[in-house]
C-alpha positions as CSV (number, residue, x, y, z in Angstrom):
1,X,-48.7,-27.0,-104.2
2,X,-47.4,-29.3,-101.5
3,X,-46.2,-31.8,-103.7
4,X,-44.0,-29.2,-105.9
5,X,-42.8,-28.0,-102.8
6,X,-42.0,-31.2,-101.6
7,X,-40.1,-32.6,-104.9
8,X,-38.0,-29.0,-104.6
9,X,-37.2,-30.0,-100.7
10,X,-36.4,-33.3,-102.2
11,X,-34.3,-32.4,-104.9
12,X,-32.2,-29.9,-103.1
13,X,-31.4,-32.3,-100.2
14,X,-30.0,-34.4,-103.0
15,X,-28.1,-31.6,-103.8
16,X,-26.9,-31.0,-100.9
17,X,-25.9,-34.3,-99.9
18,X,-24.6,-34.8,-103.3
19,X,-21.8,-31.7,-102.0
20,X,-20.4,-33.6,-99.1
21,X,-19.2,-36.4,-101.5
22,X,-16.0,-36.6,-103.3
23,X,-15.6,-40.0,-105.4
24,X,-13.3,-41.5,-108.1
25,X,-14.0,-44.7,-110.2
26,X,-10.7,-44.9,-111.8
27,X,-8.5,-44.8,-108.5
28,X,-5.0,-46.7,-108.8
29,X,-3.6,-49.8,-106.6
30,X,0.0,-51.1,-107.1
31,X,1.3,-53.9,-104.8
32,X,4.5,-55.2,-104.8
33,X,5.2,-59.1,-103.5
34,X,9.1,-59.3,-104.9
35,X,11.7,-60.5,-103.1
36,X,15.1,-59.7,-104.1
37,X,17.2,-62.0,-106.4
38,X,13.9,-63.1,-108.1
39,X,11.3,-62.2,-110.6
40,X,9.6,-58.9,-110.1
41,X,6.2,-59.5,-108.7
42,X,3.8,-56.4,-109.2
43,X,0.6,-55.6,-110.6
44,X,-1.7,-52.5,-111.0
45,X,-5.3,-51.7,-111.0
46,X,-6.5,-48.7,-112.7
47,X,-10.4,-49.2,-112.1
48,X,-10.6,-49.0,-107.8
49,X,-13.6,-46.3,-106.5
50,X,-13.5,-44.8,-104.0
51,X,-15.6,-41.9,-102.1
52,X,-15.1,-40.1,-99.1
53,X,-17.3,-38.2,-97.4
54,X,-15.9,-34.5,-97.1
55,X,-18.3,-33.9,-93.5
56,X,-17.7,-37.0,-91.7
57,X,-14.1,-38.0,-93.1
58,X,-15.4,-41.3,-93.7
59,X,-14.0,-43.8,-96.3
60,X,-15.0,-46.4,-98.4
61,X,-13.3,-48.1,-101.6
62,X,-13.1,-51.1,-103.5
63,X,-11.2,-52.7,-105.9
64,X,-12.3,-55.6,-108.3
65,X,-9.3,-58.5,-107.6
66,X,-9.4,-59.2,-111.0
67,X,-8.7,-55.9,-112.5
68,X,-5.3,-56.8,-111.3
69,X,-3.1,-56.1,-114.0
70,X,0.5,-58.1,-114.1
71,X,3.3,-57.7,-116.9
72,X,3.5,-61.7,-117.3
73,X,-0.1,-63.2,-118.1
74,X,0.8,-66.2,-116.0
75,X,1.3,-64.5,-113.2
76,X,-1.9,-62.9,-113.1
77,X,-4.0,-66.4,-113.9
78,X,-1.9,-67.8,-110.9
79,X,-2.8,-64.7,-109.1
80,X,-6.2,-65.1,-109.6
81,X,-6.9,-68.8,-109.3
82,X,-4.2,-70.0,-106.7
83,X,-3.8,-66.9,-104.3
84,X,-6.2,-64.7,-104.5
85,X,-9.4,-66.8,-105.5
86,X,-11.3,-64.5,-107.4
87,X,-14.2,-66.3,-108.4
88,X,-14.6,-66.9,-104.7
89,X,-13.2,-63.3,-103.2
90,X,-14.1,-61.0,-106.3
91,X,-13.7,-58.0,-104.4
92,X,-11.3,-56.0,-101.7
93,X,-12.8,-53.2,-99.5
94,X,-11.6,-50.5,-97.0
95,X,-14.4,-48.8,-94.6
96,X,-13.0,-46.9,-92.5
97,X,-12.4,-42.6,-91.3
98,X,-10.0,-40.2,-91.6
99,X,-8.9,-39.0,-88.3
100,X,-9.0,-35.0,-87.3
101,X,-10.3,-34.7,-91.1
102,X,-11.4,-30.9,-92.0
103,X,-12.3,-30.8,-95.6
104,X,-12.2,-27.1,-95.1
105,X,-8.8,-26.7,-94.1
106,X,-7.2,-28.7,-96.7
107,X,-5.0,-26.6,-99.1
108,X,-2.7,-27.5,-101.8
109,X,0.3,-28.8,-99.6
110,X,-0.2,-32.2,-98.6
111,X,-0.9,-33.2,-95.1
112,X,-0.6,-36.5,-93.8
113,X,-3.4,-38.5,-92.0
114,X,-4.3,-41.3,-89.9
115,X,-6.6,-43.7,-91.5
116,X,-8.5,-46.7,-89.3
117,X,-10.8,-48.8,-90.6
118,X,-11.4,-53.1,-91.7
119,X,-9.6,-54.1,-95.2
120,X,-11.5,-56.9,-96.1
121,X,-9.8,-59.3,-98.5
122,X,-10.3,-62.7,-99.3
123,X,-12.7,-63.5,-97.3
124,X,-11.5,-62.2,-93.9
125,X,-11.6,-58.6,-92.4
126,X,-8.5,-56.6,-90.5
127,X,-8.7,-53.7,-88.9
128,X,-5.7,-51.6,-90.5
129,X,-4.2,-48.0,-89.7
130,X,-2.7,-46.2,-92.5
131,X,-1.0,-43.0,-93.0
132,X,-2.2,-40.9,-96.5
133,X,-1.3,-37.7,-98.0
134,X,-3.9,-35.7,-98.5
135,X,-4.1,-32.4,-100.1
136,X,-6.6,-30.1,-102.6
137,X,-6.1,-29.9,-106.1
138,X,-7.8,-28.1,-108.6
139,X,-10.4,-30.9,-109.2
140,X,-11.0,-32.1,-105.6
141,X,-9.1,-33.9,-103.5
142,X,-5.7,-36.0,-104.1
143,X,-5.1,-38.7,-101.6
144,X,-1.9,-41.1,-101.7
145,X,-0.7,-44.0,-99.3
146,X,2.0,-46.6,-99.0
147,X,1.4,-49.4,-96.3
148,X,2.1,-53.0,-96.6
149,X,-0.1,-56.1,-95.9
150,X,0.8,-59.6,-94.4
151,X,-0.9,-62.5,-96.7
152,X,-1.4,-64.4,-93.6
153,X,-3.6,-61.6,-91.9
154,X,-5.9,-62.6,-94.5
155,X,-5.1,-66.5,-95.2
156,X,-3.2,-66.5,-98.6
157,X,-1.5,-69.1,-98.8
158,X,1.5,-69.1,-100.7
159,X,2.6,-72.9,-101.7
160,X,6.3,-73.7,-100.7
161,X,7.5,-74.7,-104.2
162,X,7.6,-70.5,-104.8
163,X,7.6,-69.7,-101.0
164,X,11.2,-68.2,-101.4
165,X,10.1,-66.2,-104.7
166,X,6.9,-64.7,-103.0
167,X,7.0,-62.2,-100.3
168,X,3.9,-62.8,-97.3
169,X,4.5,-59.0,-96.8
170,X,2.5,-57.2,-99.4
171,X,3.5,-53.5,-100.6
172,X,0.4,-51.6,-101.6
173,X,0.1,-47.8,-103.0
174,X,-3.0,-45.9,-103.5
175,X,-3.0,-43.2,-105.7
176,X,-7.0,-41.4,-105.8
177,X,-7.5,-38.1,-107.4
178,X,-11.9,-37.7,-106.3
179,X,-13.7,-35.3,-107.5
């Protein structure tokens, strides 16, 4: 009897932590590194989790660097093996909490947010504050930002023969819908 009763205890604290989740595995991150007069520099990654917890207003995501998706194949294999280094840096992540967050008071209008937490990328770590819009939808939760990154924060180096066609600041836009 006590062990049925303590697999149900088990299995509905699972449950119940299980409820103060909300995750996506198919998030989207765009960044932008054009400058103007030269070839557009963008990519997109369809395949970033992330999960937040609806309780605490913590945060966590991360993105596989090499699910980067440019339109010019060259540019992503330069991407990956000159910049980047993904064999080395495989992976991008954000820890961080969502400040004043209320799960319970969300609605359908968005409400913007203050974000803080470390964006590790290539190797190094920077703490980061970002604004998101944040708002219910009929799945869960839809949760947008735009903020831009410095390459040197995080020791890109871009090499000088395509210094002039590369920006150092870095546009990024997160578009999660977690359910």
């Amino acid at each position: 009897m006590k062990k049925l009763l303590t697999i149900i205890l088990l299995f509905l604290s699972l449950f119940t932590f299980g409820q103060n989740k909300l995750i996506t595995k198919n998030g989207t991150i765009t960044f932008e590194a054009s400058v103007p007069s030269f070839e557009e520099i963008n990519a997109k990654n369809d395949g970033v989790t992330c999960i937040i917890n609806t309780k605490t207003g913590e945060i966590a995501s991360l993105a596989l660097v090499k699910g980067f998706r440019f339109k010019i194949a060259l540019m992503e294999e330069h991407f990956n093996e000159n910049y980047i280094e993904s064999d080395a840096h495989p992976k991008a992540t954000f820890k961080g909490k969502i400040e004043n967050f209320d799960y319970s008071k969300l609605s359908t209008e968005s409400k913007n947010y203050n974000i803080k937490g470390k964006l590790e990328l290539h190797g190094k770590t920077k703490e980061i504050n970002i604004i998101a819009s944040i708002k219910k939808n009929s799945t869960g939760l839809a949760f947008i930002s735009n903020f831009s990154v410095n390459t040197d924060d995080f020791g890109i180096k871009i090499p000088n023969m395509v210094s002039k066609k590369v920006s150092k600041k870095v546009d990024l836009k997160l578009d999660f819908v977690l359910k």
